[in-house]
C-alpha positions as a LaTeX table, in Angstrom:
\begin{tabular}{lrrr}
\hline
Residue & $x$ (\AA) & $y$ (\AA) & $z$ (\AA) \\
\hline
Unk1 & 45.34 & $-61.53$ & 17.69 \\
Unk2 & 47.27 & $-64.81$ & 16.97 \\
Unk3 & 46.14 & $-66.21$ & 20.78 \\
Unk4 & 42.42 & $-65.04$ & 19.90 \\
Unk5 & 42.71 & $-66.86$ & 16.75 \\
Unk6 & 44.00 & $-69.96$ & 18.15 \\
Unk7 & 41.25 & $-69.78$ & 20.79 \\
Unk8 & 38.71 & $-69.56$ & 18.22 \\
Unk9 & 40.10 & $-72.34$ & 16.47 \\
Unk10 & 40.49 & $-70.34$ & 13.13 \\
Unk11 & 43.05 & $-69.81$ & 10.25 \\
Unk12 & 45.36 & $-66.75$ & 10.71 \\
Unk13 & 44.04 & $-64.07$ & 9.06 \\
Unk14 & 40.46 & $-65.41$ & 8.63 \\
Unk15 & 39.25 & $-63.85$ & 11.79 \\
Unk16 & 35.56 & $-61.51$ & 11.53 \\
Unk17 & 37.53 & $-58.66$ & 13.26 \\
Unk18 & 40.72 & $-56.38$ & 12.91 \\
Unk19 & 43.01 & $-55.67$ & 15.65 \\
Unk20 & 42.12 & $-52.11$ & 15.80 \\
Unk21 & 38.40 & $-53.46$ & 16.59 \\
Unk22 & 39.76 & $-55.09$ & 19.21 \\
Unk23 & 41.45 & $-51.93$ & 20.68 \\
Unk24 & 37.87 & $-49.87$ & 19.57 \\
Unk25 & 35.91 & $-52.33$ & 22.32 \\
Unk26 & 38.36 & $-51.94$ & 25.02 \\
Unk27 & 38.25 & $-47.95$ & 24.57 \\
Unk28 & 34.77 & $-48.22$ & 24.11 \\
Unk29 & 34.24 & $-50.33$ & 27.39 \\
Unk30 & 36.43 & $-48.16$ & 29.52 \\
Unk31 & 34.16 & $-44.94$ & 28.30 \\
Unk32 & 31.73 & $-46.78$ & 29.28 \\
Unk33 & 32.55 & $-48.20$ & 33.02 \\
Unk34 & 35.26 & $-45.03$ & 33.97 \\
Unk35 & 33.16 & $-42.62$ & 34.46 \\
Unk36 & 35.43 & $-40.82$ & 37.09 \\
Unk37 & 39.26 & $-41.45$ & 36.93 \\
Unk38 & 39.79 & $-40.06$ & 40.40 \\
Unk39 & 37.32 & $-41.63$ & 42.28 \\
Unk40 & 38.33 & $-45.29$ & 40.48 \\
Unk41 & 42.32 & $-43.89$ & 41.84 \\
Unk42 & 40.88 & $-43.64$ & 45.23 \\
Unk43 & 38.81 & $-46.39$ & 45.40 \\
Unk44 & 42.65 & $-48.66$ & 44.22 \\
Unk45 & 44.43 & $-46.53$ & 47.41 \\
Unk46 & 41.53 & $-47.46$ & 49.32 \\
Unk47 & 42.44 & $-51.14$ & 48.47 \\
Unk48 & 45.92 & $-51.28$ & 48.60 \\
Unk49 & 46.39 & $-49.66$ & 52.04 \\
Unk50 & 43.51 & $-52.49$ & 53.38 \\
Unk51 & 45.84 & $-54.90$ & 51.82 \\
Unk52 & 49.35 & $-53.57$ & 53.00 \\
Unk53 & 49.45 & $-50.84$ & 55.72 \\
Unk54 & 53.11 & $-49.50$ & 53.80 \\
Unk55 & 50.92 & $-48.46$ & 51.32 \\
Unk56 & 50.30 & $-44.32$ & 51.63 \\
Unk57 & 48.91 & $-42.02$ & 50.17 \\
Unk58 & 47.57 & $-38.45$ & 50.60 \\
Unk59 & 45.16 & $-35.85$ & 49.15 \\
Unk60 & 43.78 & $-32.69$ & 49.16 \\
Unk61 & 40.24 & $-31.60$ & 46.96 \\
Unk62 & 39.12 & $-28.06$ & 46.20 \\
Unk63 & 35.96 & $-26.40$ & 47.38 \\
Unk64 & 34.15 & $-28.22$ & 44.21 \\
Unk65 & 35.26 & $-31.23$ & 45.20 \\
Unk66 & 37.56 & $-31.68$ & 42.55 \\
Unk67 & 40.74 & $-33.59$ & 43.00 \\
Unk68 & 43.58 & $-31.16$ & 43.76 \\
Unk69 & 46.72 & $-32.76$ & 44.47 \\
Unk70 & 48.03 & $-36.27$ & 45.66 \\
Unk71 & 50.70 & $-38.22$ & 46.93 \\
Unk72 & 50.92 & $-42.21$ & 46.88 \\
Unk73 & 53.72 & $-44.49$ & 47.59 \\
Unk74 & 53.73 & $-48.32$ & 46.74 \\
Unk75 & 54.30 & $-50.82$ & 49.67 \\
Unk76 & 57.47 & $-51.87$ & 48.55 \\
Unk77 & 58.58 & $-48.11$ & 47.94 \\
Unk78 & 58.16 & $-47.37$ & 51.45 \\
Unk79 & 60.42 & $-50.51$ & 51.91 \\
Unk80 & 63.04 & $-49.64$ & 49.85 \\
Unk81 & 62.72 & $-46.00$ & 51.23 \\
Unk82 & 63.51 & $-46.98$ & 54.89 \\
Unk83 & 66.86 & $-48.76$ & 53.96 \\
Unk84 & 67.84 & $-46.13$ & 50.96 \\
Unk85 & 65.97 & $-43.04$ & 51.78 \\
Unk86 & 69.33 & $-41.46$ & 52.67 \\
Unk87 & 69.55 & $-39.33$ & 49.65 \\
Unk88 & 66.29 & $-38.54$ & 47.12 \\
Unk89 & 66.02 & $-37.37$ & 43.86 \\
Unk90 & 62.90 & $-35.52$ & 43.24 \\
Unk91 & 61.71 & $-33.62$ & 39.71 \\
Unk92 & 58.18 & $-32.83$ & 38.17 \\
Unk93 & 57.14 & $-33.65$ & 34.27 \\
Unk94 & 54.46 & $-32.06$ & 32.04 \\
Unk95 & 51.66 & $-33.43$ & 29.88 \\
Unk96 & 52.09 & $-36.84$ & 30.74 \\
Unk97 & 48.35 & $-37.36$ & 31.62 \\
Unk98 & 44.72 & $-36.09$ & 30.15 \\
Unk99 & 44.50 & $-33.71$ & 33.01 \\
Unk100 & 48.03 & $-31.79$ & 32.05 \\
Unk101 & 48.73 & $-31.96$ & 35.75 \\
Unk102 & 52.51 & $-32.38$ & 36.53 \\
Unk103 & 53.91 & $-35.61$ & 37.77 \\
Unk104 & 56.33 & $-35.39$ & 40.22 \\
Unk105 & 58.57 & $-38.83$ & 41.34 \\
Unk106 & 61.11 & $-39.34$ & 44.24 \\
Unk107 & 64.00 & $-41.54$ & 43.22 \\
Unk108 & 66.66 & $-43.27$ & 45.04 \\
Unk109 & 69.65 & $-45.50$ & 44.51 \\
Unk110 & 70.08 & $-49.06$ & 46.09 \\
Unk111 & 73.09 & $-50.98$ & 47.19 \\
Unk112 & 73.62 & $-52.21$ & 43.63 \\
Unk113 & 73.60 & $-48.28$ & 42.14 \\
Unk114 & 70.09 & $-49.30$ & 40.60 \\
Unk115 & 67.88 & $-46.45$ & 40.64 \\
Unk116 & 64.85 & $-47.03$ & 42.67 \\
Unk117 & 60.91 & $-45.64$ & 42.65 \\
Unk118 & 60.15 & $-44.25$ & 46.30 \\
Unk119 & 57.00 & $-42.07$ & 45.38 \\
Unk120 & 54.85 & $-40.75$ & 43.32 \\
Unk121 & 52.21 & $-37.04$ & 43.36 \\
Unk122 & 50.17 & $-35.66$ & 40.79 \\
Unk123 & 49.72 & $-31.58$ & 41.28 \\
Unk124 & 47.70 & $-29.52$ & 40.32 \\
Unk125 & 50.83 & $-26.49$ & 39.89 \\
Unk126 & 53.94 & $-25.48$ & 40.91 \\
Unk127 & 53.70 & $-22.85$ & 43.31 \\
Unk128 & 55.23 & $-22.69$ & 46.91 \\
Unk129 & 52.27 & $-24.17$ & 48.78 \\
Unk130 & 51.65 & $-26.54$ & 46.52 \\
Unk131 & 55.35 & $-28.00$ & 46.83 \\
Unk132 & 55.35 & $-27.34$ & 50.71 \\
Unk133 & 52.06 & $-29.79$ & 50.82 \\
Unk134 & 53.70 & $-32.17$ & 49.22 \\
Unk135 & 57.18 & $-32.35$ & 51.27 \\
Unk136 & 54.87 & $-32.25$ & 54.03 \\
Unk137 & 53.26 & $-35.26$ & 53.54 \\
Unk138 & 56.03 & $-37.02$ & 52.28 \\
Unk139 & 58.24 & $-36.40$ & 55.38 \\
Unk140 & 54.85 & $-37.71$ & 57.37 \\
Unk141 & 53.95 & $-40.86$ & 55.42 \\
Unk142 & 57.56 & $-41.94$ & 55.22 \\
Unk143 & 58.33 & $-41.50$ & 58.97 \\
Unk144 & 61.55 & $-39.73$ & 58.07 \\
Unk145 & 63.17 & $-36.79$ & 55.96 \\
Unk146 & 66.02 & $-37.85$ & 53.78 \\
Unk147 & 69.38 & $-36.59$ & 54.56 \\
Unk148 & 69.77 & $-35.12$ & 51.08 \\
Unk149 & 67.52 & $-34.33$ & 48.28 \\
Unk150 & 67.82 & $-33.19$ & 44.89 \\
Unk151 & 66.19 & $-31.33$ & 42.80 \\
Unk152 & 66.18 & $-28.62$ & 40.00 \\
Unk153 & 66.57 & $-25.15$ & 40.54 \\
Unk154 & 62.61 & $-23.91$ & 41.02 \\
Unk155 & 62.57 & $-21.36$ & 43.64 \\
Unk156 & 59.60 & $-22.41$ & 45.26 \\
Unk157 & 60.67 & $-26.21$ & 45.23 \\
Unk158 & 64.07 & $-24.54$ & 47.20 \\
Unk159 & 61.99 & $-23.01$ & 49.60 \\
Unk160 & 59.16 & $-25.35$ & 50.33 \\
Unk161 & 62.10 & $-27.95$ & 51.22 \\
Unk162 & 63.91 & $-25.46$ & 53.45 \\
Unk163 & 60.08 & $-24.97$ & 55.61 \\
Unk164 & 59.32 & $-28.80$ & 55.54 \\
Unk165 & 62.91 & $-30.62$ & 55.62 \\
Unk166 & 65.08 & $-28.26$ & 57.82 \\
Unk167 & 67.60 & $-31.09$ & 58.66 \\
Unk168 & 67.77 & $-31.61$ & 54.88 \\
Unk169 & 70.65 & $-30.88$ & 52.77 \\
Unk170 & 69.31 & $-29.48$ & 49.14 \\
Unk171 & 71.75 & $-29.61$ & 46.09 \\
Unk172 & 70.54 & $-29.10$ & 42.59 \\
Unk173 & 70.82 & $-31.50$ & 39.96 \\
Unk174 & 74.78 & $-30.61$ & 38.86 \\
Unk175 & 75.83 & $-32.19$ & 41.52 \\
Unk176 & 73.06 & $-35.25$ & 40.21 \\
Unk177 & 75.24 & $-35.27$ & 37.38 \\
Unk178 & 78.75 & $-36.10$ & 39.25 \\
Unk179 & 76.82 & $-39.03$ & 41.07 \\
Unk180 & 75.61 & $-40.62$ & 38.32 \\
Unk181 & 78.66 & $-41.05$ & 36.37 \\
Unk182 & 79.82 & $-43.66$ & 39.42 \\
Unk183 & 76.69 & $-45.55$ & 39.95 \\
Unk184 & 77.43 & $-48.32$ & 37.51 \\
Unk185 & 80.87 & $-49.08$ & 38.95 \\
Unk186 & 81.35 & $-51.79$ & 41.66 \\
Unk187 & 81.91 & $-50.19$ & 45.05 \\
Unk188 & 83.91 & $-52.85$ & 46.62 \\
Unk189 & 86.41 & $-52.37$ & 43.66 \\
Unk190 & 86.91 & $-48.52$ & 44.06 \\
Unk191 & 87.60 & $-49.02$ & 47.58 \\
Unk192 & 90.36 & $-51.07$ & 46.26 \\
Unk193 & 91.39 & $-48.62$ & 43.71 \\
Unk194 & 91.42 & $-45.66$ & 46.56 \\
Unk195 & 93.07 & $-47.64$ & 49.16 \\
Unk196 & 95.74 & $-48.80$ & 46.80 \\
Unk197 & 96.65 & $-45.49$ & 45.65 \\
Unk198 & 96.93 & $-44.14$ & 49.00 \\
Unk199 & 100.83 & $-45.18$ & 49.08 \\
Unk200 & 101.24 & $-42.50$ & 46.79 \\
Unk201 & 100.64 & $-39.29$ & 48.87 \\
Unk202 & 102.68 & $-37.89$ & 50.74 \\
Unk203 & 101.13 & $-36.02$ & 54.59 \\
Unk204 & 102.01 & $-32.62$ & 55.50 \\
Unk205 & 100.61 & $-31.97$ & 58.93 \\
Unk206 & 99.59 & $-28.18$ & 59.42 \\
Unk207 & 98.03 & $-28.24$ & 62.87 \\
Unk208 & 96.48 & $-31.02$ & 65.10 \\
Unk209 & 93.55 & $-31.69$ & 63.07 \\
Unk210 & 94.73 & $-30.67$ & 59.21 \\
Unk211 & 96.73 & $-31.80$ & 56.65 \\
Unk212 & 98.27 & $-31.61$ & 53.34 \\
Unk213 & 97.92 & $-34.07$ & 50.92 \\
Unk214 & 99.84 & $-34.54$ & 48.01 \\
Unk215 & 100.75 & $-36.72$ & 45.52 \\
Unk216 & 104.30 & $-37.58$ & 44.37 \\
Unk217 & 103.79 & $-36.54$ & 40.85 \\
Unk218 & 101.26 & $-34.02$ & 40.73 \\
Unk219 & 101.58 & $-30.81$ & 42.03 \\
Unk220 & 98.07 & $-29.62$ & 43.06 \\
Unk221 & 97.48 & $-30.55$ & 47.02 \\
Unk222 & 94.11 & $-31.72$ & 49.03 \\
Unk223 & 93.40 & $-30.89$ & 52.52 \\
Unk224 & 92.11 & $-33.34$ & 54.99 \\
Unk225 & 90.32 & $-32.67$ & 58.12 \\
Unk226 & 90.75 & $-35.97$ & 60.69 \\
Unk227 & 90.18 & $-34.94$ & 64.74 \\
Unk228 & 90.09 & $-38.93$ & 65.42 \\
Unk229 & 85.70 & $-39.05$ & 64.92 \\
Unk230 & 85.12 & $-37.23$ & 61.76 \\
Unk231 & 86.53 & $-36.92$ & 58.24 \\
Unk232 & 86.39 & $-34.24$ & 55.47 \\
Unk233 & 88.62 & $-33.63$ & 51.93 \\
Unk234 & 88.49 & $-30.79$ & 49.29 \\
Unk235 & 88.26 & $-33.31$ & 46.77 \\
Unk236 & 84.19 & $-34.43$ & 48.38 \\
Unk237 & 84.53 & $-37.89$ & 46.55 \\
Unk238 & 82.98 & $-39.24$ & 50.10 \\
Unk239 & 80.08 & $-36.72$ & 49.59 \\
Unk240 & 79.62 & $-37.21$ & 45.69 \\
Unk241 & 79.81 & $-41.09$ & 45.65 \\
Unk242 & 79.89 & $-42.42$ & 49.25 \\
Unk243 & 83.23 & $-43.83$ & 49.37 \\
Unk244 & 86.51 & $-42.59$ & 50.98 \\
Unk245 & 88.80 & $-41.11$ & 48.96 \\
Unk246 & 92.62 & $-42.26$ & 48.91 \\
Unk247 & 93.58 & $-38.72$ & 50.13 \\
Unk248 & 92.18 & $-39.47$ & 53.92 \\
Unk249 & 93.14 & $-43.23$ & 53.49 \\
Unk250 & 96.61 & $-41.54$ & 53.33 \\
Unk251 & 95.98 & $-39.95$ & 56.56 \\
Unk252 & 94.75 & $-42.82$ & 58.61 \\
Unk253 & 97.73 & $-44.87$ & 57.59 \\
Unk254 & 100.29 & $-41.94$ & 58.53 \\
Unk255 & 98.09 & $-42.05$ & 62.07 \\
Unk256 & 98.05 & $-45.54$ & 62.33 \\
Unk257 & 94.30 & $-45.22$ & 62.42 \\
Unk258 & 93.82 & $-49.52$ & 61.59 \\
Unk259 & 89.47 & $-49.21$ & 62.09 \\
Unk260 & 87.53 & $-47.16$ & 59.56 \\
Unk261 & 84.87 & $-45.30$ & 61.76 \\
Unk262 & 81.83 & $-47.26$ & 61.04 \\
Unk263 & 79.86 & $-43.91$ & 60.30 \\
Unk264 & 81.98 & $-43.90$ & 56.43 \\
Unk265 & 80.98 & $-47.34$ & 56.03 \\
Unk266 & 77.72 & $-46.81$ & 54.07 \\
Unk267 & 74.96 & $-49.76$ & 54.95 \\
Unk268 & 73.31 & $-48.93$ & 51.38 \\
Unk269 & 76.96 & $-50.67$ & 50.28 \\
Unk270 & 77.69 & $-54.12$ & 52.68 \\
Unk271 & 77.09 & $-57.20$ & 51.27 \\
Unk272 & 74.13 & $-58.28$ & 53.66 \\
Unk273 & 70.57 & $-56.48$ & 53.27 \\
Unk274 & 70.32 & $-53.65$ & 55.24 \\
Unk275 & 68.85 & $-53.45$ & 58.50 \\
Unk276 & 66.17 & $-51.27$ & 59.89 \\
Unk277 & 63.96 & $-50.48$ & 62.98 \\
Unk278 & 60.54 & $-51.91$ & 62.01 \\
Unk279 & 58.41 & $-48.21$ & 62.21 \\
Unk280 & 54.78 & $-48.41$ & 64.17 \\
Unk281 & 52.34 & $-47.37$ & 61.61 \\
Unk282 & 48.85 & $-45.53$ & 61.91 \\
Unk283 & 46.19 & $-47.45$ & 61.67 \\
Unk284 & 44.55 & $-45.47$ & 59.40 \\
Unk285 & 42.74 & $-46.05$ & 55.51 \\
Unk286 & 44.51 & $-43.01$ & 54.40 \\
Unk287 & 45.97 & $-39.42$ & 54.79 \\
Unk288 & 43.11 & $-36.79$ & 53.15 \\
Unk289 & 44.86 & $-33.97$ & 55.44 \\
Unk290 & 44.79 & $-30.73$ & 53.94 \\
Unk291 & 47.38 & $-28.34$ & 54.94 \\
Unk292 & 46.30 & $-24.54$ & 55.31 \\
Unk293 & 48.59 & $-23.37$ & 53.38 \\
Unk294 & 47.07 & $-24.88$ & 50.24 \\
Unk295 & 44.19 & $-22.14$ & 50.21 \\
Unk296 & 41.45 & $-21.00$ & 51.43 \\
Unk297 & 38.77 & $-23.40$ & 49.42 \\
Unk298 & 40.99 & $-26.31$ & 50.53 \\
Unk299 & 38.56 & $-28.34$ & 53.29 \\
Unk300 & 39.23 & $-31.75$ & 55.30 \\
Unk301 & 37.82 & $-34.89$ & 53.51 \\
Unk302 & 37.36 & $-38.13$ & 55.08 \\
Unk303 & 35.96 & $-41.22$ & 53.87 \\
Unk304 & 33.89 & $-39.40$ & 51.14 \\
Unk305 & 35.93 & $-41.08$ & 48.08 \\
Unk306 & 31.97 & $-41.16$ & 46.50 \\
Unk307 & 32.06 & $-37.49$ & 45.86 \\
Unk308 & 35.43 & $-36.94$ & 44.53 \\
Unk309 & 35.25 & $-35.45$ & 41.34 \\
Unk310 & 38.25 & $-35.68$ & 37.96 \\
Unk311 & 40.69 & $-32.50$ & 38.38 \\
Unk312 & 40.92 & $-29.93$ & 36.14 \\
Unk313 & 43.10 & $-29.47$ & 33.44 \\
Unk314 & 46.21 & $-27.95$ & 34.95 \\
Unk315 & 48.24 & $-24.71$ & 33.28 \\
Unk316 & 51.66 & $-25.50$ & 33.30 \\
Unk317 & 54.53 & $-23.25$ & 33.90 \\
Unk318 & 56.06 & $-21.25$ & 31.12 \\
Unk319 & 54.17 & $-18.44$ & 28.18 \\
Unk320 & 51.10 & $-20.28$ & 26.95 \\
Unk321 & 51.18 & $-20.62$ & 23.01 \\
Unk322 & 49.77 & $-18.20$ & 21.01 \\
Unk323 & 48.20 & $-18.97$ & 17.31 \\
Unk324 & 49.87 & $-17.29$ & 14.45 \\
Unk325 & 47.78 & $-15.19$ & 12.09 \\
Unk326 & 47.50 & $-17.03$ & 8.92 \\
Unk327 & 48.07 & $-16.71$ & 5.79 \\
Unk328 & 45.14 & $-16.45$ & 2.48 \\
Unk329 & 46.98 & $-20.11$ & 0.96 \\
Unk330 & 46.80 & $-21.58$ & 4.16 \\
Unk331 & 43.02 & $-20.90$ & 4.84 \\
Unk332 & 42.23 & $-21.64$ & 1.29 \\
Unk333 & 43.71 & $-24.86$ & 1.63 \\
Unk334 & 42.12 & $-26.00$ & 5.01 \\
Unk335 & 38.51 & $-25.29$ & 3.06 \\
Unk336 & 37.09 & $-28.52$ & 1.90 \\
Unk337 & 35.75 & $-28.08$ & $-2.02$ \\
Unk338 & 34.56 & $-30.84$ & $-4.19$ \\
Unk339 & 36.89 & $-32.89$ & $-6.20$ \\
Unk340 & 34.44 & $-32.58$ & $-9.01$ \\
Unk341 & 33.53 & $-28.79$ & $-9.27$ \\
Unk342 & 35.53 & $-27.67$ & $-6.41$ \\
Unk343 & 32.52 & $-25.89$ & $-4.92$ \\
Unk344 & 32.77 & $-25.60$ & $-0.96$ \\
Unk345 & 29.19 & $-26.00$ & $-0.44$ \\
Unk346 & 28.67 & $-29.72$ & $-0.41$ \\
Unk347 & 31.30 & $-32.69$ & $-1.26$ \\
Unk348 & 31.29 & $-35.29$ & $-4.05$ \\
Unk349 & 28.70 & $-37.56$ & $-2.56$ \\
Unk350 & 26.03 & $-35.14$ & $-3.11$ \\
Unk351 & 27.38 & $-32.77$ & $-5.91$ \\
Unk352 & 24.46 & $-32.15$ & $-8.10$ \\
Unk353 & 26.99 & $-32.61$ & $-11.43$ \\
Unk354 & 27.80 & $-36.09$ & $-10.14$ \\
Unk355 & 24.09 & $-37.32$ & $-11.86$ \\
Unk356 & 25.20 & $-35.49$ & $-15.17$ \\
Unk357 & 28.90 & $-36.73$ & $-15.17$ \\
Unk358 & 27.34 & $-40.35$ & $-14.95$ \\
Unk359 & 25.16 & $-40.22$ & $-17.54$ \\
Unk360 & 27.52 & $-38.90$ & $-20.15$ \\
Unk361 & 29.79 & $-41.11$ & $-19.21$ \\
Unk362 & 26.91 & $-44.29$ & $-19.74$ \\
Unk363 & 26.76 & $-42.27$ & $-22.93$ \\
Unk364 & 30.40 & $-42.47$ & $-24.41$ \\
Unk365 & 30.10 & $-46.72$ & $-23.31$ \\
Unk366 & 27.38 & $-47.04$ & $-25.30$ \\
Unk367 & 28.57 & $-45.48$ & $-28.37$ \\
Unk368 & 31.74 & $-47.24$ & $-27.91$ \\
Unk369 & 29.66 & $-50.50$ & $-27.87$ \\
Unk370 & 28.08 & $-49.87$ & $-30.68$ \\
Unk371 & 31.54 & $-48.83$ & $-32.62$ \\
Unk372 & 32.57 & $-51.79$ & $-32.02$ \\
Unk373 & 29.84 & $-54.09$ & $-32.88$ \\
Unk374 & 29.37 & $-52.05$ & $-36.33$ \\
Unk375 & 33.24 & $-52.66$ & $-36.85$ \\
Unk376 & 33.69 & $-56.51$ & $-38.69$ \\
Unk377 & 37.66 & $-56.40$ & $-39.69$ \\
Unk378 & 37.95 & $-59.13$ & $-42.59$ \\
Unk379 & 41.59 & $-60.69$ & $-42.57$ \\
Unk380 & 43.21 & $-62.47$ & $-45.47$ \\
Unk381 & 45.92 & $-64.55$ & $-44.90$ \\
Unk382 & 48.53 & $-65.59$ & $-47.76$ \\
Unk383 & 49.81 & $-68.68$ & $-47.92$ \\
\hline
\end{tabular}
């Protein structure tokens, strides 16, 4: 308001129109030029994959040509998803939209434990096909499945992910919960921190590739796994937060093991940018392939963005509400009456007492008036 009014050249405050007219003509003028939110969505994929080949996106309609369910990824997200598409976090919301369709987003984490947008899909449910159309098209679009994903514990999300990302490990979101905690602590510095507390174990070897860590004060033990390529622990701080743990720093300095196998130096954490293959890309406006398994109605769409119609409002998982009988006071009070004679038949604008009320009431003034005009108080004043 204070830039329109110094545009207009006028006083603050002196301006013909309120801020909420202001928001009134924008709502108005949308109403008025949206006429179909998912063909205006298209149209913008349309756009931005002209403009920037990363840019994907996928769809699928229903036999009335409604929108069903889509997937679209930013340019840049597909970016950030080849150099940190390692491990994904993926979870649906509810009732964020008009259509009460659930929003589903992939998240990642960077080399600076930022997290990170990789994708986005708006579905029409939650069943099995539904989520296998989705990991479908993700692991298509993004040219790669990520080495771990996480999720919540839906059933169908479990399964869909086992038929579309075989090579995928799946862990639920307590295990979210342990990698969080580190994400906002500098990696270079734990490395430190483990490495300089590896003095402090002592090796047990049990066989030519075990051992039996422990620590010179404590009394529980950790058991390492080194055959001179790969690398485990009990303690999974390598799998939780991507950096070796002091317990098999212990062991490579008992082996006089002086190189860290480059496959436990994460790229996600080195100082320069991350490097990656550039990926050959389709040549294509967009992905409207419809998998089978999303139902029979389901049918192929190409280049027909002109006949795409808004979705329907979506029922979300969980025991639809139910309205409670109510009470006498409550109905009584939701009835409108007349302030005047508290009939419910009409209001106070067109109460037929209103008329009466008015004139008695011009009827008291007058008399008043005249009361007072017949009243001439004489006052004396002593001296």
């Amino acid at each position: 308001m204070r830039v329109m009014e110094l545009e207009m050249n006028a006083k603050h405050g002196e301006l013909s129109f309120l801020k909420k007219n202001v928001y009134n003509f924008f709502t108005k003028n949308h109403k008025l030029h949206s006429q179909n939110d998912a063909r205006e969505f298209l149209e913008y994929c349309k756009s931005a994959k002209s403009e920037n080949l990363n840019f994907q996106y996928a769809i699928t309609l229903d036999s009335e040509n409604r929108l069903e369910h889509i997937f679209w990824c930013d340019a840049h997200c597909f970016e950030l998803y080849q150099k940190y598409g390692d491990v994904v976090i993926f979870d649906t919301t509810y009732r964020v939209n008009s259509y009460d369709m659930p929003f589903g987003i992939f998240v990642g984490i960077d080399n600076h434990g930022r997290t990170i947008l990789l994708g986005c899909a708006l579905l029409r449910n939650e069943k099995l096909n539904t989520f296998e159309w989705l990991f479908k098209n993700f692991v298509q679009l993004m040219k790669k499945s990520p080495k771990t994903i996480l999720t919540n514990q839906d059933p169908w999300m479990k399964q869909a992910i086992e038929t579309e990302m075989p090579y995928t490990k799946h862990a639920f979101f307590i295990w979210l919960i342990l990698l969080l905690k580190m994400l906002d602590i500098n990696k270079c510095m734990m490395f430190q921190e483990q490495f300089a507390q590896a003095i402090q174990y002592s090796v047990r070897k049990e066989n030519d590739t075990s051992f039996i860590v422990k620590h010179y004060k404590a009394v529980r033990c950790h058991q390492v796994v080194w055959d001179g390529k790969m690398t485990k622990c009990t303690c999974k701080n390598f799998e939780f937060v991507g950096i070796l743990c002091r317990h098999i720093l212990s062991v490579f300095l008992r082996k006089d093991c002086f190189e860290i196998p480059s496959s436990y130096w994460l790229s996600r954490w080195s100082r320069k940018e991350a490097q990656f293959t550039e990926i050959s890309l389709l040549q294509q406006e967009g992905n409207f392939d419809v998998s089978s398994s999303c139902g029979n109605n389901s049918h192929l769409v190409t280049n027909a963005i002109e006949l795409v119609q808004c979705p329907i409002i979506s029922k979300t998982k969980g025991r639809p509400k139910q309205k409670r009988m109510r009470s006498g006071k409550e109905l009584a009070r939701q009835v409108k009456r007349c302030r005047l004679c508290k009939s419910s038949s009409h209001n106070f604008s067109i109460c037929p007492e209103r008329e009466n009320n008015n004139s008695q009431q011009v009827d008291k003034t007058k008399k008043l008036d005249m009361q007072i005009e017949d009243f001439n108080p004489i006052f004396h004043f002593k001296c």
